[in-house]
C-alpha positions in Angstrom: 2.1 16.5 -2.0 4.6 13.6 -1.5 4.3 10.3 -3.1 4.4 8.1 0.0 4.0 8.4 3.3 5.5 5.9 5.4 4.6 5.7 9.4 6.4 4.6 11.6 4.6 3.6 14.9 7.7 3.6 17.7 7.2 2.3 21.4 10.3 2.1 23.6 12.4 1.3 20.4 15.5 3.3 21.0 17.6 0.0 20.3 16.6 -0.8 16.5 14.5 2.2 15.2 18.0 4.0 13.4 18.0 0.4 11.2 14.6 0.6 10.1 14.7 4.6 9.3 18.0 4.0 7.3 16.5 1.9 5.2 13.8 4.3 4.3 15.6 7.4 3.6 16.1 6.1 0.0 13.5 7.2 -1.1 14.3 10.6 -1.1 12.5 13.5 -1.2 8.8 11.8 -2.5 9.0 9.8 1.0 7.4 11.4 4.3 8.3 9.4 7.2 6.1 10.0 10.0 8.0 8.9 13.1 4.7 8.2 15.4 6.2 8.1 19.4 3.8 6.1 21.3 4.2 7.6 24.7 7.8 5.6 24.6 9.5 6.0 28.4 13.1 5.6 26.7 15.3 7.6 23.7 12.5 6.9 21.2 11.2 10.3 21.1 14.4 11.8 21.6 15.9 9.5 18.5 13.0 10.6 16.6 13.4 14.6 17.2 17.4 14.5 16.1 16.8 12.2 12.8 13.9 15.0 12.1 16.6 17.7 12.7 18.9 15.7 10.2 16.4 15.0 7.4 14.2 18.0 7.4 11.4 18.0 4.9 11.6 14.4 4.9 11.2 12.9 8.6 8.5 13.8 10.9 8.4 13.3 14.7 5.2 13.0 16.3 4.9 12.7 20.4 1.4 11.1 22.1 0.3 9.7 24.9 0.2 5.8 24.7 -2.5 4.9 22.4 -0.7 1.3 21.4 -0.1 0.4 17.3 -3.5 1.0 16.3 -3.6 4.5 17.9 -0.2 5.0 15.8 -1.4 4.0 12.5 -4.6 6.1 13.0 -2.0 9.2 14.1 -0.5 8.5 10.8 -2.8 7.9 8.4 -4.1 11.6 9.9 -1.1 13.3 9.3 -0.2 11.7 6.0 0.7 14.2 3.3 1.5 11.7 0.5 -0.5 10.0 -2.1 0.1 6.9 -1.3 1.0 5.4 2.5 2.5 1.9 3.8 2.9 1.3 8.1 6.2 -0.3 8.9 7.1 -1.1 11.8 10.1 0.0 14.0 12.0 -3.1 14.4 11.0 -3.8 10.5 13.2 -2.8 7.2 12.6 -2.9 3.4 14.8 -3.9 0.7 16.5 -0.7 -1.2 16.4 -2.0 -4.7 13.3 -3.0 -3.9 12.0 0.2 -2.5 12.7 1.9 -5.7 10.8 -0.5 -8.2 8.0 0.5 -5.8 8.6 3.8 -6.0 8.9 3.7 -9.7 5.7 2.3 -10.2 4.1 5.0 -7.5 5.1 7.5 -9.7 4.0 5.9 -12.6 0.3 6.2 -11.6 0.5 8.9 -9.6 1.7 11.1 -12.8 -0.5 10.1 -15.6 -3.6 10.5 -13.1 -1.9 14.2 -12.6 -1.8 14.3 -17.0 -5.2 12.6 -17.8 -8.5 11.8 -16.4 -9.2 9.0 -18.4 -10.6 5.5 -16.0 -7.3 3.8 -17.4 -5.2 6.0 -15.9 -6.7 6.2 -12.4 -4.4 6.4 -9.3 -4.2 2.9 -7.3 -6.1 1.7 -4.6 -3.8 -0.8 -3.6 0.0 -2.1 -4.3 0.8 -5.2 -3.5 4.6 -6.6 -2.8 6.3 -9.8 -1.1 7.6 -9.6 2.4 10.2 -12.1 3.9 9.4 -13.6 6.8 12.9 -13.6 9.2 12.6 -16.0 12.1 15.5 -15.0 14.6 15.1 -17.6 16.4 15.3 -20.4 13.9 17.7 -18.5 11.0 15.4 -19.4 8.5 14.1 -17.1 5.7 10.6 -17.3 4.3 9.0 -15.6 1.4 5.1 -14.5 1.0 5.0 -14.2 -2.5 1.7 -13.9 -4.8 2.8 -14.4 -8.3 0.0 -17.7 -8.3 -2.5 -15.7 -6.7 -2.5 -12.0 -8.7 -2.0 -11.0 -12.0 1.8 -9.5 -12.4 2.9 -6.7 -13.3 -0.4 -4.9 -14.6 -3.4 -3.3 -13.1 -6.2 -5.8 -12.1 -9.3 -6.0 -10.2 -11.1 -8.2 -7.9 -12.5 -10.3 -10.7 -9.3 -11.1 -12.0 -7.9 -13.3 -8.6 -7.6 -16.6 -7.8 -7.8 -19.2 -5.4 -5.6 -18.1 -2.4 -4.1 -21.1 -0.7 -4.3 -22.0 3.3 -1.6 -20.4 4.7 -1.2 -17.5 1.9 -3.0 -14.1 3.0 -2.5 -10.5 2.1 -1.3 -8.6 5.4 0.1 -5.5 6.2 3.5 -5.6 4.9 2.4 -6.3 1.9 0.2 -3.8 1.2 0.5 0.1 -0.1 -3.1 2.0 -0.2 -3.8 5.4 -1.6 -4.1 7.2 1.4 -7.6 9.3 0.1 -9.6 5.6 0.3 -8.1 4.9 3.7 -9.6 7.8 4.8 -13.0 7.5 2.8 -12.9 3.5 4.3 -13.5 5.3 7.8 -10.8 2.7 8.7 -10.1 3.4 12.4 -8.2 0.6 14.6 -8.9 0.1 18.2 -6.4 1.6 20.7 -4.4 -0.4 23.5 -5.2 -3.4 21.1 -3.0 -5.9 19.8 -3.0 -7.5 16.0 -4.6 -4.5 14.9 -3.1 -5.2 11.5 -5.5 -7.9 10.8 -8.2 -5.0 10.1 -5.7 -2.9 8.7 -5.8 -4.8 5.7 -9.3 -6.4 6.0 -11.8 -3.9 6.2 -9.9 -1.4 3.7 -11.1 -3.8 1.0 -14.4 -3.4 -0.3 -13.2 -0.2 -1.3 -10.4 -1.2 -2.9 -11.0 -1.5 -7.6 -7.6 -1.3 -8.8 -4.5 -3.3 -7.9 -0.9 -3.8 -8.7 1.1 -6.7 -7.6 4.8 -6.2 -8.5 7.0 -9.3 -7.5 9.5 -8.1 -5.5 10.4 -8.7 -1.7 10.6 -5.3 -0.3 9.7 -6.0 3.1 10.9 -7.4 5.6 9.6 -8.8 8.3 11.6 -9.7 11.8 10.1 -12.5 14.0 11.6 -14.6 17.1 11.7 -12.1 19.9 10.3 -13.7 23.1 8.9 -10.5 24.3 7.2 -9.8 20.7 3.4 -10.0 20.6 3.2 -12.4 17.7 5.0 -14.7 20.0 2.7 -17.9 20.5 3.0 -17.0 24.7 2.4 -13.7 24.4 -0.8 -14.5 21.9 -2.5 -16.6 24.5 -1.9 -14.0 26.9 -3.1 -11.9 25.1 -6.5 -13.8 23.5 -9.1 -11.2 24.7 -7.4 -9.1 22.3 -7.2 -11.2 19.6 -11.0 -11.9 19.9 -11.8 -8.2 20.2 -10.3 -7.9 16.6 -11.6 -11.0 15.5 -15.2 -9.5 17.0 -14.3 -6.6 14.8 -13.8 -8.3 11.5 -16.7 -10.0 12.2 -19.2 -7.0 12.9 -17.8 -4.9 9.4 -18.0 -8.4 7.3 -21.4 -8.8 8.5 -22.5 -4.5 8.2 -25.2 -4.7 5.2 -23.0 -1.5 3.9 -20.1 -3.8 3.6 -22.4 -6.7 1.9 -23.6 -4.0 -0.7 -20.0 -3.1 -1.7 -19.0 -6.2 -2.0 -22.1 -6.8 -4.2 -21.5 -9.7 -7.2 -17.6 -9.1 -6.6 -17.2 -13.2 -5.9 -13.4 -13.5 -5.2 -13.3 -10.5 -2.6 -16.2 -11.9 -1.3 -14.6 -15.4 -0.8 -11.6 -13.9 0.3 -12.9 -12.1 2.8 -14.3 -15.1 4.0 -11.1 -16.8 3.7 -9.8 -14.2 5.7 -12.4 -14.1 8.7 -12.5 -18.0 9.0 -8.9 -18.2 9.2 -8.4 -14.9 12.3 -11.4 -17.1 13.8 -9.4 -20.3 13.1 -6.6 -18.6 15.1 -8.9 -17.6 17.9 -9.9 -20.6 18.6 -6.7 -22.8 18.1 -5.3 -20.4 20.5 -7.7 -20.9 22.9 -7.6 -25.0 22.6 -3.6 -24.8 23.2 -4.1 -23.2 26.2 -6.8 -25.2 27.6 -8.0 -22.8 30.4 -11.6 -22.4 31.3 -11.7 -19.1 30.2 -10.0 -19.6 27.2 -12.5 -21.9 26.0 -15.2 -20.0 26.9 -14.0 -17.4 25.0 -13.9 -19.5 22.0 -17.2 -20.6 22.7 -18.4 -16.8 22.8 -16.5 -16.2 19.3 -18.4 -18.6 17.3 -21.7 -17.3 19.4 -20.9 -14.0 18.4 -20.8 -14.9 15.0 -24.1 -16.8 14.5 -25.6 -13.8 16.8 -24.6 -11.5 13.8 -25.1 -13.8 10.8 -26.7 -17.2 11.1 -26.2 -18.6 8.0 -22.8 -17.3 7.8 -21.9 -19.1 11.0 -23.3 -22.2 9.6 -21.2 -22.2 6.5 -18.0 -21.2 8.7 -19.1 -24.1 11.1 -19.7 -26.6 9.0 -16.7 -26.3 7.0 -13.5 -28.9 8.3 -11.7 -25.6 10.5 -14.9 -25.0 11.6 -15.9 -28.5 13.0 -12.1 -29.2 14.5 -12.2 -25.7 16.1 -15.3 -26.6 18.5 -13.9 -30.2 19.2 -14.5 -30.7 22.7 -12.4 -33.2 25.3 -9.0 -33.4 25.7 -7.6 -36.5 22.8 -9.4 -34.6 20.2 -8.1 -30.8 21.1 -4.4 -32.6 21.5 -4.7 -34.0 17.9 -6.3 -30.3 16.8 -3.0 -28.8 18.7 -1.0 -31.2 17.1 -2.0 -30.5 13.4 -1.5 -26.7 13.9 2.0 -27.6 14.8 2.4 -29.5 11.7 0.9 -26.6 9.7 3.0 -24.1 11.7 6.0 -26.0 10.3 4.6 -26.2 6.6 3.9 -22.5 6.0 5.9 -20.8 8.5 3.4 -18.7 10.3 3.7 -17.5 13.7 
C-alpha cells in the first residue's frame, strides 16, 4: 500500500498540468499520483499516458468520459491505493519542503498504527496544512493559515477547536483524509457540477476524531484566470450550480444520521454551521449582485429549502446579521449588501 494518493482531476489542461505533476514527484515512491482525464478534447490524456510511461509505479493515467471535477475526485478516491489521499488540482502545485514535512508526519502515523494497536497510536482521519492563495491577476500572495484556530503540531480532536473567524474556513487544499473514512463517509460528489469542493470537505466531517494541523504552506493555490469557475462572472453564471451544492450541504447537515454523529461534539457542530451559513451566504450574495429575476428567486428558493428541511435551523440561520442582510429586498439596500461584500472581498481575500 502507498502512503498517499494524490489525484489529479485534468480537463483540457495540456498547457500547465507538467508544472503541477513536477511538483509532486517528490514524494517518491510512497506517492500514487492518479492522473484522472476528464474526457479532455486536447494532449491531456496523451500528457498523462507518457508521464505514466516515465514514472512507472508512481503515476497513473486514468481516461473517462466527461463526468466534470466531482466525477474525478470520485474516480480517484476509487482507485486510490494509498493510506492517506489529498485532490489537487491541475493548474495547482505544492511546496517541496513542504511536501516532505507532510510526508514525514504521514509516515509517522501510518507506521506505529502498522507497530501497535493501542487508541494513541491510531492512523489520522485528517491533516490539516496552509495553502497560499496566488491571485494572478492582482500579484498578491495570501496565506490561509490555522495556527489560532487548531492545536499545532499534536493530535487533537473536535473538542479541542476554537472559534474560526469570518473569512477563515477549512477547504480542500488544506485538507489530507485517510482514504478508508472517505470511503466509509459514502462521500460521493455530484457530476457536471461546479464547487464540488465545498462537500468535499464538509460532509467528510462527522467522521472525522483525530487531527493534525502542521503549519506549513504546502499548497498552493492559483486564482485570476477569467475563464476559471471561481471567477465572480463565471459564479453567477453558474448559480444553479452553486445552489445545487449548497442544497446538498444542506440535506446531509440536516440527515438525523449526521445529527447523531455529531452528537454533543459542540465545535464541529458550530462549525458546520459556520460552514453552511457562510456557502448560503455566498448563494445568496451572488444572487443580489446579479439582480436578475431568476437569480433572486433562486435565493428565495434556498432559504425555502432550508426551513422546508429544518425550521428551527432556518430561523437561527435567518435571524442571525448574514441571514437578515441576505433576504434584504429593493434595490438601495442590496447595493449597500453588494457593497460590504466588496469590502470583505478586499479584507480576507476570497474569491
Amino acid at each position: 500500500m502507498k502512503l498517499l494518493t494524490i489525484a489529479v482531476p485534468c480537463y483540457n489542461s495540456e498547457g500547465y498540468m507538467e508544472n503541477c505533476i513536477k511538483s509532486l514527484l517528490i514524494g517518491g515512491k510512497e506517492v500514487e499520483i492518479l492522473i484522472v482525464d476528464d474526457g479532455s478534447s486536447d494532449r491531456t490524456g496523451e500528457i498523462a499516458d507518457r508521464l505514466e510511461a516515465e514514472h512507472p509505479g508512481i503515476i497513473r493515467a486514468i481516461h473517462q468520459v466527461n463526468k466534470g471535477h466531482g466525477g474525478a475526485v470520485n474516480t480517484g478516491i476509487a482507485n486510490a491505493t494509498g493510506l492517506y489521499f489529498k485532490v489537487v488540482d491541475s493548474d495547482d502545485k505544492v511546496r517541496p519542503s513542504a511536501y516532505k514535512s507532510i510526508l514525514d508526519v504521514l509516515r509517522r502515523f501510518s507506521m506505529a498504527a502498522a507497530e501497535t494497536d493501542t487508541e494513541a497510536e491510531e492512523p489520522l482521519d485528517l491533516l490539516i496544512s496552509n495553502f497560499v492563495y496566488n491571485k494572478e491577476d492582482q500579484n498578491r500572495h495570501t496565506v490561509m493559515q490555522y495556527r489560532h484556530c487548531l492545536p499545532v503540531g499534536r493530535v487533537f480532536s473536535w473538542d479541542e477547536a476554537k472559534h474560526f473567524p469570518v473569512g477563515k474556513y477549512i477547504l480542500m487544499h488544506s485538507v489530507i483524509f485517510r482514504t478508508q473514512m472517505l470511503r466509509e463517509s459514502g462521500l460521493q460528489l455530484p457530476e457536471h457540477t461546479f464547487y464540488v469542493d465545498n462537500i468535499y470537505v464538509f460532509n467528510p466531517l462527522p467522521y472525522v476524531r483525530r487531527m493534525f494541523y502542521l503549519d506549513v504552506n504546502f499548497y498552493y493555490y492559483f486564482i485570476g484566470r477569467e475563464d476559471q469557475s471561481v471567477h465572480e462572472d463565471v459564479m453567477i453564471s453558474r448559480l444553479d450550480q452553486q445552489a445545487r451544492v449548497n442544497r446538498i450541504m444542506i440535506d446531509h447537515f440536516t440527515d438525523p444520521d449526521c445529527q447523531e454523529m455529531i452528537g454533543q461534539h459542540r465545535h464541529l457542530r458550530q462549525y458546520m454551521f459556520n460552514y453552511l451559513e457562510i456557502i448560503t451566504t455566498v448563494t445568496s450574495v451572488l444572487a443580489l449582485k446579479s439582480g436578475s429575476a431568476e437569480h433572486l428567486q433562486l435565493r428565495d428558493d434556498i432559504w425555502a429549502y432550508l426551513r422546508g428541511k429544518d425550521e428551527k435551523l432556518w430561523k437561527k440561520m435567518r435571524r442571525r446579521p448574514l441571514g437578515i442582510a441576505m433576504n434584504v429586498n429593493g434595490k438601495a439596500p442590496r447595493t449597500a449588501v453588494v457593497f460590504l461584500y466588496k469590502v470583505a472581498q478586499r479584507l480576507f481575500s476570497f474569491n
